[in-house]
C-alpha positions as CSV (number, residue, x, y, z in Angstrom):
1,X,-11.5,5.4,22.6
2,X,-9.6,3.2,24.8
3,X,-6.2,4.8,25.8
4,X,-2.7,2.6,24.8
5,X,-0.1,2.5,27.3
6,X,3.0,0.6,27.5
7,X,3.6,-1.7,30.0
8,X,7.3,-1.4,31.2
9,X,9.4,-4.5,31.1
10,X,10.4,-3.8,35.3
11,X,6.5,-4.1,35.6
12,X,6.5,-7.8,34.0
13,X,10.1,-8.9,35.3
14,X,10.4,-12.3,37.9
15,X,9.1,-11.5,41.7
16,X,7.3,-8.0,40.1
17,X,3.5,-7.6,42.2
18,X,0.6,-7.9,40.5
19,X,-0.8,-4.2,40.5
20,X,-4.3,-3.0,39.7
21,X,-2.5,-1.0,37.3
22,X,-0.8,-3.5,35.4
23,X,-4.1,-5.3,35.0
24,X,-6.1,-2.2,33.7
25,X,-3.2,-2.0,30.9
26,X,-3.6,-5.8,30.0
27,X,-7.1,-5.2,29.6
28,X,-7.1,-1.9,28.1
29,X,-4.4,-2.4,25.3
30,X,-5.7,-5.0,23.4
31,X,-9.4,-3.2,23.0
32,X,-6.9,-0.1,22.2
33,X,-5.0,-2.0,19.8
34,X,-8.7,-3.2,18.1
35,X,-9.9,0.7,18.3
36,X,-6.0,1.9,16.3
37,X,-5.5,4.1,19.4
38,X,-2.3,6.2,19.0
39,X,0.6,4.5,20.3
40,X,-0.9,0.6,19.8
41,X,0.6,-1.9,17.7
42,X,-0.8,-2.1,13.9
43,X,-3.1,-5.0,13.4
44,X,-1.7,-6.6,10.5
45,X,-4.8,-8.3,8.9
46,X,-6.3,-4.8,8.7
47,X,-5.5,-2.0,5.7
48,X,-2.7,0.7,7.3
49,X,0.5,2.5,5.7
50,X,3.1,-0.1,4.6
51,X,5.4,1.6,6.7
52,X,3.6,2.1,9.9
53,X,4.9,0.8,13.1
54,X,2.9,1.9,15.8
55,X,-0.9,4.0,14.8
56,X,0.2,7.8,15.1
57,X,4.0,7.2,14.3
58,X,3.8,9.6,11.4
59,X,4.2,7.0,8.5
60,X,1.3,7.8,5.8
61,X,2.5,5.5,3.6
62,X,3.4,8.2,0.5
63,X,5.4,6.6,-1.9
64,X,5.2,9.8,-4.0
65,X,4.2,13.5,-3.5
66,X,4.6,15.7,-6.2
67,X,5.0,19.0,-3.6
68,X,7.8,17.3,-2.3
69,X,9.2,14.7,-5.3
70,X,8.3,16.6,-8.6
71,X,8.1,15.2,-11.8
72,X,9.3,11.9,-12.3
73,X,9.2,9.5,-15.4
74,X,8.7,6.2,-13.1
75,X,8.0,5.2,-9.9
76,X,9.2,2.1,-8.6
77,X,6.9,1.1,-5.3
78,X,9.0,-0.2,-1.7
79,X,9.9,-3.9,-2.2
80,X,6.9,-6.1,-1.2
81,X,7.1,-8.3,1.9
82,X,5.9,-12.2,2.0
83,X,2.4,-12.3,3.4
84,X,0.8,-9.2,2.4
85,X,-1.5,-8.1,-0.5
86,X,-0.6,-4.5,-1.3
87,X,-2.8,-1.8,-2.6
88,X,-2.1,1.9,-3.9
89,X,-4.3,4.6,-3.8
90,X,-4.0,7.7,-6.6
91,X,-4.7,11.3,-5.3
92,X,-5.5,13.9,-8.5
93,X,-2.2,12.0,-10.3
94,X,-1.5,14.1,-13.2
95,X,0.7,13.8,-16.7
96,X,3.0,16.4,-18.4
97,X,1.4,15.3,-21.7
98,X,-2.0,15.8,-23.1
99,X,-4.4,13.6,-21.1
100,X,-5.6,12.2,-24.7
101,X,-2.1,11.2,-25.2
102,X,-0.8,10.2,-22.1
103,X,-1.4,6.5,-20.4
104,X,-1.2,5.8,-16.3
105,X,0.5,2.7,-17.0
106,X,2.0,-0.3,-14.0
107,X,4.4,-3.2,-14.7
108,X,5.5,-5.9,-12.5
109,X,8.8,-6.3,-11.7
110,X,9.7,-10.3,-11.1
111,X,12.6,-11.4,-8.7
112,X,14.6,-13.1,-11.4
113,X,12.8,-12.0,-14.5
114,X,12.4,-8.4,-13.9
115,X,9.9,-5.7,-15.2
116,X,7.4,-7.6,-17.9
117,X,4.5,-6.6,-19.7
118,X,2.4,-3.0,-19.0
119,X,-0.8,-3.0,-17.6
120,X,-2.8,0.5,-18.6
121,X,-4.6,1.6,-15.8
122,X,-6.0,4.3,-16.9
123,X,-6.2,5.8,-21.2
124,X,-5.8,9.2,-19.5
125,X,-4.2,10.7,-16.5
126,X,-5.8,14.0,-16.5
127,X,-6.3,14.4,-12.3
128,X,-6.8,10.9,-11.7
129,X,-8.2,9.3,-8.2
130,X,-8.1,5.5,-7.5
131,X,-6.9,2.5,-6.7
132,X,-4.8,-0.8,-7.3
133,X,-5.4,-4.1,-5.3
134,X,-2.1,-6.7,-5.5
135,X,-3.2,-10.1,-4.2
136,X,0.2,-11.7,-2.6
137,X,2.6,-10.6,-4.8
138,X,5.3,-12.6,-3.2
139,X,3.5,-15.8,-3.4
140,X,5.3,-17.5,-6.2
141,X,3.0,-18.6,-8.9
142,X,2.5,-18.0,-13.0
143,X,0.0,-16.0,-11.9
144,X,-0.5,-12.6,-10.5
145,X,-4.4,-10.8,-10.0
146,X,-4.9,-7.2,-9.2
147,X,-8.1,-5.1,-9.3
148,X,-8.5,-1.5,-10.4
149,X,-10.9,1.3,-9.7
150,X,-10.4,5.0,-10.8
151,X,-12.2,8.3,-11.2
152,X,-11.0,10.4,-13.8
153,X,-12.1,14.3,-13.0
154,X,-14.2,13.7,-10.4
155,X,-16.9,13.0,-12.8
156,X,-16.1,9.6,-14.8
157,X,-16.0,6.5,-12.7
158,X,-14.1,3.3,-14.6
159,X,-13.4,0.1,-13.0
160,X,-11.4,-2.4,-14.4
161,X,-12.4,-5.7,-12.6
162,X,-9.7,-8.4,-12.1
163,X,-7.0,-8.6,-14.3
164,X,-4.1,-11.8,-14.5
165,X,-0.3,-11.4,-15.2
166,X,0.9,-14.8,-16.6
167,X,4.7,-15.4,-16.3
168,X,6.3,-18.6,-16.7
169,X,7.8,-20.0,-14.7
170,X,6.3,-19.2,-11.5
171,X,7.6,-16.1,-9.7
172,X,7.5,-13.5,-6.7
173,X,6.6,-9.9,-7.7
174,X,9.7,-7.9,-6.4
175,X,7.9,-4.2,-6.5
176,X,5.6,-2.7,-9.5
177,X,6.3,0.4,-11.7
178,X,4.3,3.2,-11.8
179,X,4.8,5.7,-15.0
180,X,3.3,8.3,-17.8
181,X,3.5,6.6,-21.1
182,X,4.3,9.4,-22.8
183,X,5.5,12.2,-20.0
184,X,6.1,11.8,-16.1
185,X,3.9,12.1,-13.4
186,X,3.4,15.8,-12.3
187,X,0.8,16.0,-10.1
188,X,-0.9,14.4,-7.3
189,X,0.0,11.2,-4.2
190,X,0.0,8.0,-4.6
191,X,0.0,5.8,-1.4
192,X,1.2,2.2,-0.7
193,X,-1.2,0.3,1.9
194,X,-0.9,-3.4,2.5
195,X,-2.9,-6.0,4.7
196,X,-1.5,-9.2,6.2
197,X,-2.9,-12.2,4.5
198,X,-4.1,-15.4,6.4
199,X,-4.2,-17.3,3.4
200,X,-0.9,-16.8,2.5
């Protein structure tokens, strides 16, 4: 992998030579930033950790950790940023109620209309791995699409296809809310990943 190395702003200031190595770092970075070498800038049109900066910067992207968090009845995701279409990914998410009891359910919560509607994601959260695509939730619309695939077990595989939200009138998605239907979430990660979005 190509190495990342930052070019110092006294190596780029007015009347500063032209250096074989300042021209080894202009070529270099940009194949480093293409290969996510530690230290590069995070191309945004490709899936990384909402909150990484730089690759290697230590932001994973966890929005919750039950090692660290516990149990909590809801989970409300980081606010979403204009451009980007968002997806979560479930690590053995558990319930504190029977599985046969106990929905892994998501709402939408709109700028001026708030949290509407539930969307099941899954009619058991008995160590549940998966994910959640969000297509531009802050492009203002009555519509809002999002995909779902889980595995419940390790053994049972369910995907949910493309599903609509329909609010009138149109609106930005603010953040989405994660919760047990009947218990909290007591187990498991569940990571927050987005992707800059040229047709936004």
């Amino acid at each position: 992998m190509t190495t990342y190395t930052t070019i110092a702003s006294t190596e780029i200031d007015q009347d500063s030579p032209i250096t074989q190595p300042l021209m080894t770092k202009l070529r270099d970075n940009p194949i480093a930033m293409a290969e996510s070498a530690t230290g590069a800038a995070v191309i945004a049109q490709g899936w990384c950790p909402y909150d990484m900066v730089t690759v290697g910067d230590g932001n994973d992207g966890v929005i919750y950790d039950f090692a660290v968090d516990g149990a909590v009845a809801t989970l409300d995701s980081p606010t979403f940023a204009d451009g980007f279409t968002y997806r979560f990914y479930f690590e053995q998410i558990l319930g504190s109620s029977a599985p046969t009891t106990d929905n892994f359910e998501m709402r939408f919560s709109y700028v001026t209309a708030g949290l509407q509607g539930t969307a099941t994601l899954l009619a058991s959260i008995n160590s549940v791995d998966g994910e959640v695509t969000l297509g531009l939730p802050r492009a203002s619309g009555t519509t809002h699409k999002w995909a779902a695939y889980t595995v419940v077990d390790n053994t049972t595989a369910v995907s949910h296809g493309a599903y609509s939200r329909v609010q009138s009138p149109a609106e930005k998605i603010a953040f989405v809310r994660f919760k047990a239907q009947a218990g909290n979430l007591a187990g498991g990660k569940i990571y927050m990943y987005r992707r800059k979005d040229l047709f936004s």
